[in-house]
C-alpha positions in Angstrom: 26.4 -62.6 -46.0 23.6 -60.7 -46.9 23.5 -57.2 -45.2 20.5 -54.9 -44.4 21.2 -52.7 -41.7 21.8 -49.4 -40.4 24.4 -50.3 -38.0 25.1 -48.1 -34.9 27.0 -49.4 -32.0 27.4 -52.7 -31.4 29.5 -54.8 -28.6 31.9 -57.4 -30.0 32.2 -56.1 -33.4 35.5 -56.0 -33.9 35.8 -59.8 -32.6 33.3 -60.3 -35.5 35.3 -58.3 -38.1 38.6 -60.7 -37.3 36.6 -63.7 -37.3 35.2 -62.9 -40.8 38.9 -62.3 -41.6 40.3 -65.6 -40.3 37.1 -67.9 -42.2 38.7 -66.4 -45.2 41.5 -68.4 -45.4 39.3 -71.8 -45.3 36.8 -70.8 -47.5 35.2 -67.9 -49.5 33.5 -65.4 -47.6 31.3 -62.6 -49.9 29.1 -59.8 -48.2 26.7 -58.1 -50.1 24.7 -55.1 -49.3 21.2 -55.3 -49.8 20.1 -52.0 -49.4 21.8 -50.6 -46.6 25.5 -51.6 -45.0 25.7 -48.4 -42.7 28.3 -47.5 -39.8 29.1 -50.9 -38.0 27.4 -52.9 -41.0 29.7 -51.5 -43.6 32.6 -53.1 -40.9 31.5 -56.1 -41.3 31.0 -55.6 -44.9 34.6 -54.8 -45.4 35.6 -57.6 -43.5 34.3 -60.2 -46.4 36.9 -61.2 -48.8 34.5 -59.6 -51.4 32.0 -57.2 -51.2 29.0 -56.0 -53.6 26.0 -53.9 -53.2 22.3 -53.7 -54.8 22.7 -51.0 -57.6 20.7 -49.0 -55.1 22.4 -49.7 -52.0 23.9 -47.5 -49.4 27.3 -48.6 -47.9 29.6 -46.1 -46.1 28.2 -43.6 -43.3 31.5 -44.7 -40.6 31.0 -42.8 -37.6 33.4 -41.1 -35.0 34.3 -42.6 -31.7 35.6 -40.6 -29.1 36.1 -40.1 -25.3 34.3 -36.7 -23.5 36.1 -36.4 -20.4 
């Protein structure tokens, strides 16, 4: 998979994350980073079975979810 993004939010990406998780096991799956694998990008990053970036990119920047009540 090559990845360019800056992630954010995004609907069904933990269902993506697991998918990525169960193709493993039929064949390889490699993610690499571009130049940016940010926030919900650098999920689905992690969720290869390897991972590599540009020798400039940026992977990392998770955020915090929470609940204001």
């Amino acid at each position: 998979l090559r990845i360019n993004s800056g992630g954010g939010s995004v609907n069904g990406l933990v269902a993506l994350g697991a998918f990525l998780r169960s193709l493993r096991g039929v064949f390889p799956v490699w993610g690499h980073a571009d130049s940016y694998a940010l926030s919900a990008a650098q999920w689905v990053l992690a969720a290869c079975g390897k991972s590599f970036a540009s020798p400039l990119g940026c992977v990392g920047s998770i955020g915090v979810v929470y609940e204001h009540r």
